[in-house]
Each structure stands twice: as C-alpha cells, then as structure tokens.
SEKOLSE-518317 format. One record per residue (C-alpha): x, y, z; residue number from 1. Coordinates in pm, whole numbers, m for minus. Example, Ala and Ser with C-alpha at 12.3 -4.5 7.8 and 13.67 -1.06 7.14 Angstrom:
# residues 2
{rec {1230,m450,780},1}
{rec {1367,m106,714},2}
# end
This chain:
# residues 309
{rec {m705,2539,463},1}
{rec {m505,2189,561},2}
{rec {m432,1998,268},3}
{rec {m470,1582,269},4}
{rec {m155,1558,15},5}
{rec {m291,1230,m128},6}
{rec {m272,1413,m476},7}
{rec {m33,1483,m706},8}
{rec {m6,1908,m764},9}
{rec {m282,1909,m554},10}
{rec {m219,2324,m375},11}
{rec {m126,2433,m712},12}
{rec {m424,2288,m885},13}
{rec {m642,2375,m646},14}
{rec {m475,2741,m673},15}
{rec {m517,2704,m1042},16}
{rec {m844,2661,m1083},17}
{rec {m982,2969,m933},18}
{rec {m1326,2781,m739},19}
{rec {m1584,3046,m702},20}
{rec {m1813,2858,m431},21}
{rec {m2148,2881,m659},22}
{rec {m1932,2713,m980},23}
{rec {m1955,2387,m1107},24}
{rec {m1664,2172,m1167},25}
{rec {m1541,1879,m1343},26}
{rec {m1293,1619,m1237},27}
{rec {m1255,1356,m1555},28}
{rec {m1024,1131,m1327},29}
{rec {m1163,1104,m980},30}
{rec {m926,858,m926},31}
{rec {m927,906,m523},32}
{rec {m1128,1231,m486},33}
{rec {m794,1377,m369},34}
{rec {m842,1639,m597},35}
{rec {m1234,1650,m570},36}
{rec {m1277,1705,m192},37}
{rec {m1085,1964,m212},38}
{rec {m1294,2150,m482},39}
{rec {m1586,2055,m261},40}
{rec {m1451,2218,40},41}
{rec {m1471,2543,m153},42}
{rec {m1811,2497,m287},43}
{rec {m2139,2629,m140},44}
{rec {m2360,2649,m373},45}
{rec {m2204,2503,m673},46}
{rec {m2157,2154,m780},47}
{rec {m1910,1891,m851},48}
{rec {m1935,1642,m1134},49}
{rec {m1667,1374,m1059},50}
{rec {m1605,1130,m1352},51}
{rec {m1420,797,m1379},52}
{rec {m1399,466,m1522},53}
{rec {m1250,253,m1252},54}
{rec {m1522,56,m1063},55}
{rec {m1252,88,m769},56}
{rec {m1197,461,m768},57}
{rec {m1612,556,m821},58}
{rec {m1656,293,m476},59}
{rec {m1356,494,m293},60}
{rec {m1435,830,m417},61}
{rec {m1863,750,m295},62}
{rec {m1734,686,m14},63}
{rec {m1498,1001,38},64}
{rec {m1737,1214,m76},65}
{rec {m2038,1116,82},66}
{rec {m2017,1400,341},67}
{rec {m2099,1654,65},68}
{rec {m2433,1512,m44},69}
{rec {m2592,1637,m341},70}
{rec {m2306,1875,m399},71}
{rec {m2101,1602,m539},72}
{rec {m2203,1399,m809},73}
{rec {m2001,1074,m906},74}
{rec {m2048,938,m1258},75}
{rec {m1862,590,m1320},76}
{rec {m1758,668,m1758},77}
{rec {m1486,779,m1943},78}
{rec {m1416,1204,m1974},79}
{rec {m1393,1157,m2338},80}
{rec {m1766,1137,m2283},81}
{rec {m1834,1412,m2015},82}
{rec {m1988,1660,m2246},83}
{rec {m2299,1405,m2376},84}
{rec {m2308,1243,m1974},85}
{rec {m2373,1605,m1790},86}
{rec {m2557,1733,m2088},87}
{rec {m2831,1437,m1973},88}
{rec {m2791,1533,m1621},89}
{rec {m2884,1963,m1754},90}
{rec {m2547,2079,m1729},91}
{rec {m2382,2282,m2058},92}
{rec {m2123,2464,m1933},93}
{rec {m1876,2401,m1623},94}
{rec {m1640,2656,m1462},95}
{rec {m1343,2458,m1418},96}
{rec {m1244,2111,m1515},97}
{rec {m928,1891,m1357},98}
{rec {m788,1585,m1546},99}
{rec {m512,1387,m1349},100}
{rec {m393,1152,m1643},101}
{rec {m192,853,m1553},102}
{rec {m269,533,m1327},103}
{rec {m388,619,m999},104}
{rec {m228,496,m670},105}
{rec {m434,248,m591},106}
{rec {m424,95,m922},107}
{rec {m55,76,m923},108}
{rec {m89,m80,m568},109}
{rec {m332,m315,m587},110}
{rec {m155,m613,m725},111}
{rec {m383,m830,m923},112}
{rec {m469,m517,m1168},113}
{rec {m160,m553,m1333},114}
{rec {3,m227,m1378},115}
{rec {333,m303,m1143},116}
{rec {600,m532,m1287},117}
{rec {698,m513,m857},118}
{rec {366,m765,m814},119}
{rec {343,m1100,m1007},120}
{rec {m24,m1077,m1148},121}
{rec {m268,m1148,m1436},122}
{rec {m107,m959,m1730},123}
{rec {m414,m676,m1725},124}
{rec {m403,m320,m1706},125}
{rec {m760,m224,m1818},126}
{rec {m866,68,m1600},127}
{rec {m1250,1,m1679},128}
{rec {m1244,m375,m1671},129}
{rec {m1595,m367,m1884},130}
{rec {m1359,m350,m2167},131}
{rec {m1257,m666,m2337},132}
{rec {m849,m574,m2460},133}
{rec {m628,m656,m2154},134}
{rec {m224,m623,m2181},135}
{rec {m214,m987,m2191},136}
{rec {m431,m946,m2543},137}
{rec {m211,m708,m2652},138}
{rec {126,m899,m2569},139}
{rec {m24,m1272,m2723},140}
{rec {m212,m1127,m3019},141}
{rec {m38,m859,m3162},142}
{rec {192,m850,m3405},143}
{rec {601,m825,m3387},144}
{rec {533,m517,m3582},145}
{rec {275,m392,m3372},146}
{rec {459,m435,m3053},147}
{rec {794,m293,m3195},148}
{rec {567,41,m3241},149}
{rec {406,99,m2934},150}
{rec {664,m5,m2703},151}
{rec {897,249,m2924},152}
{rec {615,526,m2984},153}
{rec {447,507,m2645},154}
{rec {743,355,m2384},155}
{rec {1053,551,m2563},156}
{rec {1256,224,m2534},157}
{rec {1553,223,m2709},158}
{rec {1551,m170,m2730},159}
{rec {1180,m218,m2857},160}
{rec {1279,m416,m3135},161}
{rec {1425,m683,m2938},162}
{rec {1215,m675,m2648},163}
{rec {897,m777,m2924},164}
{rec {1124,m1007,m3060},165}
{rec {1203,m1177,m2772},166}
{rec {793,m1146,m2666},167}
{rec {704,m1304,m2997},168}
{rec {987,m1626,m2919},169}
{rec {857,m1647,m2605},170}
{rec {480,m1703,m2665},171}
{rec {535,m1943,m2925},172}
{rec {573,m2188,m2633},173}
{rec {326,m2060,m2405},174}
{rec {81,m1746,m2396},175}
{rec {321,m1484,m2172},176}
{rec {50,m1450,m1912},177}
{rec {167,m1294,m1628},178}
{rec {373,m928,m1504},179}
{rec {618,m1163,m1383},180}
{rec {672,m1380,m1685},181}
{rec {668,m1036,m1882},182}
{rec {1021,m913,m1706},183}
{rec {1159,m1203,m1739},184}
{rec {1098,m1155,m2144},185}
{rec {1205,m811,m2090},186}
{rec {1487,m838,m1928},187}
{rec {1623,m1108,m2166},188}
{rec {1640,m853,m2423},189}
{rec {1833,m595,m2297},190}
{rec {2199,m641,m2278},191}
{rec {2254,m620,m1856},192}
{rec {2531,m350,m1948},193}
{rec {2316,m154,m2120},194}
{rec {2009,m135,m1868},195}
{rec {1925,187,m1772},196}
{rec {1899,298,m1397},197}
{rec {1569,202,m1312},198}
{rec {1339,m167,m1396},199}
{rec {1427,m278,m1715},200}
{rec {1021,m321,m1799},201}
{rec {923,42,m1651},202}
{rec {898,152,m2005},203}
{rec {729,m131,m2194},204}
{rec {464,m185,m1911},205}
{rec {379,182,m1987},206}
{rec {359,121,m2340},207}
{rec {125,m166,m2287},208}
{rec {m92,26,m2045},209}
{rec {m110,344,m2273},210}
{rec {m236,90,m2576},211}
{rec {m479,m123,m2356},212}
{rec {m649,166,m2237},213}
{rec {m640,414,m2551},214}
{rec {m492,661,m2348},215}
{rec {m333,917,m2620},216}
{rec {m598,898,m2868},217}
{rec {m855,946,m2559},218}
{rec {m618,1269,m2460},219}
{rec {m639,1414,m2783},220}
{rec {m1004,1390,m2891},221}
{rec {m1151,1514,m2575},222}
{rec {m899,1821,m2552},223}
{rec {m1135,2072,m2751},224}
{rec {m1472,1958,m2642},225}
{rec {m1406,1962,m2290},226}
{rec {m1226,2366,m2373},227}
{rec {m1553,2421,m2504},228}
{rec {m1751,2311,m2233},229}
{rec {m1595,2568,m1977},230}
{rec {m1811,2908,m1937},231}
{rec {m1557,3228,m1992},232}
{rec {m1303,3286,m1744},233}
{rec {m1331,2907,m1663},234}
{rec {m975,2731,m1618},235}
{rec {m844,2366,m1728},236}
{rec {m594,2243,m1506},237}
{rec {m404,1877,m1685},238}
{rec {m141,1699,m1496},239}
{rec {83,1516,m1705},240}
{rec {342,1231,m1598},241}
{rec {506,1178,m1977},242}
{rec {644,1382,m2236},243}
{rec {396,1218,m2486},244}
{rec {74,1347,m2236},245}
{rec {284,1677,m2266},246}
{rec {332,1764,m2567},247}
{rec {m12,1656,m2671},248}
{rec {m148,1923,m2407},249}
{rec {95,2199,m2475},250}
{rec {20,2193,m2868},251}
{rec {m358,2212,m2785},252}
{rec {m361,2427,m2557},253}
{rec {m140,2632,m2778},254}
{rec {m333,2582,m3038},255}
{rec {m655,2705,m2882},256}
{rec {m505,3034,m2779},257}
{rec {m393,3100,m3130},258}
{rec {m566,2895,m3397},259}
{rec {m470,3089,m3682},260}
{rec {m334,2909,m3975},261}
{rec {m279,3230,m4213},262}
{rec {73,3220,m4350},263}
{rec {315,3419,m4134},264}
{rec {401,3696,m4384},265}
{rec {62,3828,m4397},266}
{rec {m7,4153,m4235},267}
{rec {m352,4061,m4114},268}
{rec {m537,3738,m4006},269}
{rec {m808,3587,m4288},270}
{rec {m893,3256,m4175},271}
{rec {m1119,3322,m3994},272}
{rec {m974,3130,m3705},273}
{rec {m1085,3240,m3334},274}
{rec {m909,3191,m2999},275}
{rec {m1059,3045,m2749},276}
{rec {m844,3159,m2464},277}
{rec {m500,3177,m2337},278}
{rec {m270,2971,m2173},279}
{rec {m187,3048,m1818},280}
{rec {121,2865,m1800},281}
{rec {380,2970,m2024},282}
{rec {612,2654,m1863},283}
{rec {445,2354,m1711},284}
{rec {403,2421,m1317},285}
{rec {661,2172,m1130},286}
{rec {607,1986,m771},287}
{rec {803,2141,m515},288}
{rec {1084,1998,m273},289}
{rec {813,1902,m31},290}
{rec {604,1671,m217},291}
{rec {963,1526,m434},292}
{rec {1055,1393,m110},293}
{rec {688,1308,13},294}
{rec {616,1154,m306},295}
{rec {839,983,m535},296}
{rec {489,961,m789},297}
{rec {549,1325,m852},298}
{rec {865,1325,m1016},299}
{rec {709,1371,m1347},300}
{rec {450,1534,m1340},301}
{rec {382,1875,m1478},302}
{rec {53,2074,m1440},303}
{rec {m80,2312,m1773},304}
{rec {m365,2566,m1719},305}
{rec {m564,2729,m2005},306}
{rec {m826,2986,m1937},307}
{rec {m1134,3007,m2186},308}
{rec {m1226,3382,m2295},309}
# end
C-alpha cells in the first residue's frame, strides 16, 4: 500500500499498531489525518475516532476524510478527554490509539498562529483558540521567576535567566506583542559568541508553547486512562519530538509494564501491583534516511509502543 508521507513515522506507526480491519481506533491528534487515513484504509468494518483541538486541523481532517463516511468519526476536544467523549458516543474500549504530540505542520506554517519566530505575528500559540492564555499572556503577565522556570524546565536554555530578564526590561516600555519583537528580546540576551547553531529563540518559543497549551501536564494525566481504554492485545503508538515528551512516555510506559513498588530485596511481589502490559519498544523507533532527508520535522522524533495484556 502507497504511503502519502505527510506524517511523521507514519510506515512504522502504521506497522505498529497492528489494524485488524473490524477494530476501532483512536487518533488524539488528528492534526492532518496523515496518520488517520491511513488507519482508515485498513478498516472495513471497524471505526475510527479522530480527536483534536485545532478548529484548523478538525476542518482539514473533515475534509480528508470525508471519503470514509461513517467509518471515521472526527471529534473537535482535547485527548485528555477521549475516554468521557467516546464513552457518550457507546464506545469503552478501543484497539489501538495514536498520539502525534507536538505542533502540527500547518500550525507551524500558517503565520498568524504564532508558533514560528521565521513569521512576524500576534504573539499566540494556543492550539484551541477557545482558550483564553495566549504566549503573549504568558510573556506580559508572568513573572521574572516564572519565565526563568519554564523557559529553563520546558526550552532547556542555558541562558533563561537572562532571556526573562531581558523580557521583563523590555515590557516595562511596551507589552512585547509580537514573534518578531520576541527575537529581538531574545537575541539581546545571548552573548552572539555563545549562540548555539540554530535560532537563538527555537528554545524559548517552545517553552512558551509547551506552557500556553499545558502540554506536559496534559501528557502525563492522560497516559494511564487512555492504557486503560485499549481492549487486550491493543497497542499505543506516541511520537515524541523532545526529551521532556520522552522521558515522560518511557517512565509510564515503563511503569505500566511493571508497577511494582515492593522493595528490591524481597523474594516475592506483595503490593499488590498489576501490569498492564509490556512495552514493545525496548529503544524508541527512529525515522529512517528517507524521511531525514524528506523531512527535516523528523529529526526528533522518536515513536514508543506499549501493548495492553
């Protein structure tokens, strides 16, 4: 079967999952349906439940879709909610579920979203723009404090303190309102010697974005539920593009396969604790030469699988 490539991982994903053509799948990002037509085009009697928050992405992936009919289902929420949302539409358990975490193409390329610091825009980011927080909140209203922590917790910048510094001189003159205005700020406070290859603001601008659309904390409460959601034998497939997606999903899924929390001395297991699967992939699953070259989005991703027993 031809592949349309506009996904990241998408073959090994795909291969992954292990579609049975009466099961019902979930994809919590939908993003372009990359990843969901492809599940469809497997299906014959089963169903797919494609979930995201984007108003963009549900039009696109409608659209995309459309020539599956009933078989796909598009639901415009967030996954952290995709137990309670197919539980009203009858559905308990799913055989496989996808999530591709990150920003989308399109949201990176449309240029008055805000997630570039390549397109001068309204400082933004919000992926579901019902939600009030933008990254121009964020970088106006929060504290030097604040900003020190998540641009050094969630954008690994070695120069976090002075880039809020310089953020919290700058919009005591005038609100910092734009991407543009933002490098500017940014680059200020890093020595030019000292820049790393690369934008100075690619780290900060996904600090911002990870805080303005609660992406962590969103990771790691939905992790379990959505394990328990799959029937047995059902896989999880996560693509990650940081190490702080990463290491949330390795632990859990880690975790899952071997909850117990008895001291490691003792002969035999008494908590009580019970795995709820294993994890397929012992190392993350890489992109290949092909798509490196085809897509420089790939570079950092990595794929995990768990299967629930």
């Amino acid at each position: 079967m031809e592949f349309s490539h506009d996904s990241v991982l998408l073959e090994e994903t795909i291969a992954a999952l292990n579609i049975k053509p009466n099961g019902i799948y979930v994809d919590g990002t939908l993003g372009g349906a990359g990843h969901a037509f492809e599940i469809c085009s497997r299906l014959t009697g089963g169903r797919l439940y494609g979930i995201d928050q984007d108003d963009a992405a549900i039009a696109a992936a409608k659209k995309r879709l459309a020539c599956f009919g009933s078989k796909a289902t598009v639901i415009r929420d967030n996954y952290r909610n995709a137990g309670a949302v197919l539980e009203t539409l009858g559905v308990e358990k799913v055989d496989g579920i996808v999530l591709d975490l990150g920003v989308s193409s399109h949201q990176f390329d449309e240029s008055q979203r805000g997630f570039s610091y390549r397109f001068d825009a309204p400082l933004d980011m919000r992926m579901d723009r019902r939600q009030a927080l933008s990254a121009k909140d964020i970088v106006n209203g929060y504290s030097e404090g604040e900003l020190y922590r998540i641009i050094r917790e969630y954008g690994e910048d070695p120069f976090a303190k002075n880039i809020a510094k310089h953020i919290v001189r700058a919009r005591q003159d005038k609100p910092v309102e734009t991407t543009f205005e933002l490098n500017e700020v940014i680059k200020a406070a890093i020595p030019a010697k000292l820049r790393q290859k690369g934008h100075p603001s690619k780290r900060t601008f996904q600090a911002l974005r990870i805080e303005c659309n609660r992406e962590l904390e969103t990771l790691e409460e939905s992790l379990d539920d959505m394990t328990d959601m799959l029937n047995s034998g059902g896989r999880f497939c996560i693509i990650t593009f940081h190490s702080l997606e990463d290491r949330i999903v390795k632990n859990t899924f880690r975790k899952n396969e071997n909850p117990c929390t008895c001291p490691p001395e003792f002969p035999v297991c008494v908590c009580g604790a019970v795995s709820k699967g294993k994890v397929v992939t012992r190392k993350p699953i890489l992109p290949g030469e092909q798509e490196l070259s085809r897509n420089h989005r790939s570079r950092s991703a990595k794929l995990r699988v768990f299967q629930k027993m």
